[in-house]
C-alpha positions as CSV (number, residue, x, y, z in Angstrom):
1,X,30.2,208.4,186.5
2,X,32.6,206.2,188.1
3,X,31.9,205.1,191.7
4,X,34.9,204.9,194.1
5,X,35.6,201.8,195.3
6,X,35.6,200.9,198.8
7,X,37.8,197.9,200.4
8,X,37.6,196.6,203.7
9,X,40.0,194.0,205.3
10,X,39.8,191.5,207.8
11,X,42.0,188.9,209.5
12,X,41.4,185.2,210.0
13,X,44.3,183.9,212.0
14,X,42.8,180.4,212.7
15,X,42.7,180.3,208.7
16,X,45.6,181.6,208.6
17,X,43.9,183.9,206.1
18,X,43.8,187.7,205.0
19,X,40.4,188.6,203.9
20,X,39.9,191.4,201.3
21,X,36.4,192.9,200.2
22,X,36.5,195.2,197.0
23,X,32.9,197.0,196.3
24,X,32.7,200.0,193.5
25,X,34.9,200.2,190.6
26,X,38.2,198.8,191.3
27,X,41.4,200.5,189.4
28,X,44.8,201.1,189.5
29,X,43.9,203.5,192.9
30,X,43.6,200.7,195.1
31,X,46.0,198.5,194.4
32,X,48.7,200.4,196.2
33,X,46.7,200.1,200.0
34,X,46.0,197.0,199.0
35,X,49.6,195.8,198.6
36,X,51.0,197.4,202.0
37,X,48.2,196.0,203.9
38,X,49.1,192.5,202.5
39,X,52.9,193.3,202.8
40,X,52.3,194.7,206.4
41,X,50.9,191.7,207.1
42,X,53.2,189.2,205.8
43,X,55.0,188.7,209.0
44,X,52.0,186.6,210.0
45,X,51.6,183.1,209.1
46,X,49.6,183.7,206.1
47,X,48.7,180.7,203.7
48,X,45.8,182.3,201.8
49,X,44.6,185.8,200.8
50,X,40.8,185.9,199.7
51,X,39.6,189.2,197.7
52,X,35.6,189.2,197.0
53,X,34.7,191.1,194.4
54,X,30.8,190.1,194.5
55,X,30.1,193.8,194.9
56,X,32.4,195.1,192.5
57,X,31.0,196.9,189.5
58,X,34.1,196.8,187.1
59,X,37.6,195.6,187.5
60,X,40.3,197.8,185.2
61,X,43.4,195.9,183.5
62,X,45.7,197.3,186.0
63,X,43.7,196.1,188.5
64,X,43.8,192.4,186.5
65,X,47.1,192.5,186.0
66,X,47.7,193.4,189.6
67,X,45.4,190.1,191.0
68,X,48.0,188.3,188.4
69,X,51.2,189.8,190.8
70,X,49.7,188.6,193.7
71,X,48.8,184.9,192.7
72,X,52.3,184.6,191.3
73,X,53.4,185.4,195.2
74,X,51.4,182.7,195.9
75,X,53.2,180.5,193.5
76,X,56.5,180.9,196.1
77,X,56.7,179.2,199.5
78,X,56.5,181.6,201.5
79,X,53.1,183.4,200.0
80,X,49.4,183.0,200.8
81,X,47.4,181.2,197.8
82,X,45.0,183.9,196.2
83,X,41.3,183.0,195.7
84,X,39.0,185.2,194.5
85,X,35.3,185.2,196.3
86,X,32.2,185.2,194.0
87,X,32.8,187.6,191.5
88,X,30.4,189.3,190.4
89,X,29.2,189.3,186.5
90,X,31.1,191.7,185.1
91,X,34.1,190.7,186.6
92,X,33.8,187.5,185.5
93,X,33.6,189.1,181.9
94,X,36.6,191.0,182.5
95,X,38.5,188.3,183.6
96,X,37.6,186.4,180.7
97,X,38.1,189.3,178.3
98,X,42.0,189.3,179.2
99,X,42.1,186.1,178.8
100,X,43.4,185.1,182.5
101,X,40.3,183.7,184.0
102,X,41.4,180.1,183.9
103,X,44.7,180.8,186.0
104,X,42.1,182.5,188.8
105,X,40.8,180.1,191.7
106,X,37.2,181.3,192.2
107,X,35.9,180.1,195.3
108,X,32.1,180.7,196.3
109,X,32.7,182.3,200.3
110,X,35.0,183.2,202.5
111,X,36.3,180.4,205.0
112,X,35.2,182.0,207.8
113,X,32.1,184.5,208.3
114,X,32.4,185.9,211.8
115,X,35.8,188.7,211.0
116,X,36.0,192.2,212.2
117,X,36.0,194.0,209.0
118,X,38.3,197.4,208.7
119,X,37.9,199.9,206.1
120,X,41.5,201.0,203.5
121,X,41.6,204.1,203.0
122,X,43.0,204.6,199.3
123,X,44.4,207.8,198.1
124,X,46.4,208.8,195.2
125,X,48.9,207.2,193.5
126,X,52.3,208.5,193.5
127,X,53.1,209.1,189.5
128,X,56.3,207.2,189.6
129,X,54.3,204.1,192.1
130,X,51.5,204.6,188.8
131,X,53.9,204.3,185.5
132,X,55.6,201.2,187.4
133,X,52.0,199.8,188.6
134,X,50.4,199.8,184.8
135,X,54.0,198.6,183.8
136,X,53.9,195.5,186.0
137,X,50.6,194.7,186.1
138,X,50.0,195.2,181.7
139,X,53.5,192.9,181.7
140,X,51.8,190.1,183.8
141,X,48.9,190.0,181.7
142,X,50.9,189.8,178.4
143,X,52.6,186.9,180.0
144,X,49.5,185.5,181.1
145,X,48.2,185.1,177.4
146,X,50.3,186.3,174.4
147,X,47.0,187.7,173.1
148,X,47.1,190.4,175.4
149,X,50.4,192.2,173.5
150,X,47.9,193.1,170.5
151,X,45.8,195.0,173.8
152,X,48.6,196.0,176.3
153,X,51.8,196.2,174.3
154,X,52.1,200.1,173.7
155,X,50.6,200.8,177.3
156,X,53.6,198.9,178.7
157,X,56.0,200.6,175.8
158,X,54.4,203.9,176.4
159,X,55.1,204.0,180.0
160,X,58.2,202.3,179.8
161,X,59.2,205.0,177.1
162,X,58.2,208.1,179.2
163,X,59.9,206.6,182.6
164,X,63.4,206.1,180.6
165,X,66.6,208.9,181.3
166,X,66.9,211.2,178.7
């Protein structure tokens, strides 16, 4: 019975800010809008990208590991710092769970309450976009905690197995 997930965006320019708000189950589906959205955006001055996940049910590990890519573009000069927005309690387990919790900067609200929210369509994910998705994202949370290999080694071998020329 899993519940689609439903993201909405909104922009903050005075904070120079992209706001993101996740609701439902959030897997490896949405990760793809999420990441052109923010990529369409980055020719603005953004210093900070903000996901709440206060409404979100369940977060997947591809999902994990894909928050991971983004705060690693935040570690670069030119990306926006990612907080995440009162997440919600089974987030917080899952976050914990996989062991990257501490690396997360939880934040209790956004910085600015009065945004024109916009919903993101998700669709499907493009089978070659998905084995390179759950590839990256299962890498960065292997590198985030070597205890992770024992959890997400033979789904990064697996994929990377299946993607290589015969």
């Amino acid at each position: 019975m899993p519940h689609e997930a439903r993201i909405s965006i909104a922009e903050a320019p005075q904070h120079k800010s992209l706001l993101i708000r996740c609701e439902g189950r959030c897997t490896m589906g949405v990760c793809p809008s999420i990441r052109s959205w923010i990529e369409e955006s980055s020719d603005k001055a953004l210093e900070h990208l903000y996901i709440e996940l206060t409404d979100t049910e369940a977060i997947d590990s591809t999902f994990t590991g894909f928050l991971l890519s983004l705060k690693q573009k935040g570690a670069t000069p030119d990306g926006p710092q990612l907080h995440l927005v009162a997440p919600s309690e089974n987030v917080l387990r899952t976050l914990e769970t996989m062991q990257v919790i501490r690396l997360l900067d939880i934040v209790d609200a956004f910085p600015v309450s009065d945004v024109v929210w916009t919903p993101l369509a998700t669709g499907p994910v493009d089978p070659d976009q998905a084995g390179k998705l759950i590839v990256e994202s299962h890498e960065n949370l292997i590198d985030a905690d070597e205890r992770n290999r024992e959890k997400f080694g033979r789904i990064v071998e697996g994929f990377r197995d299946a993607n290589r020329p015969e």
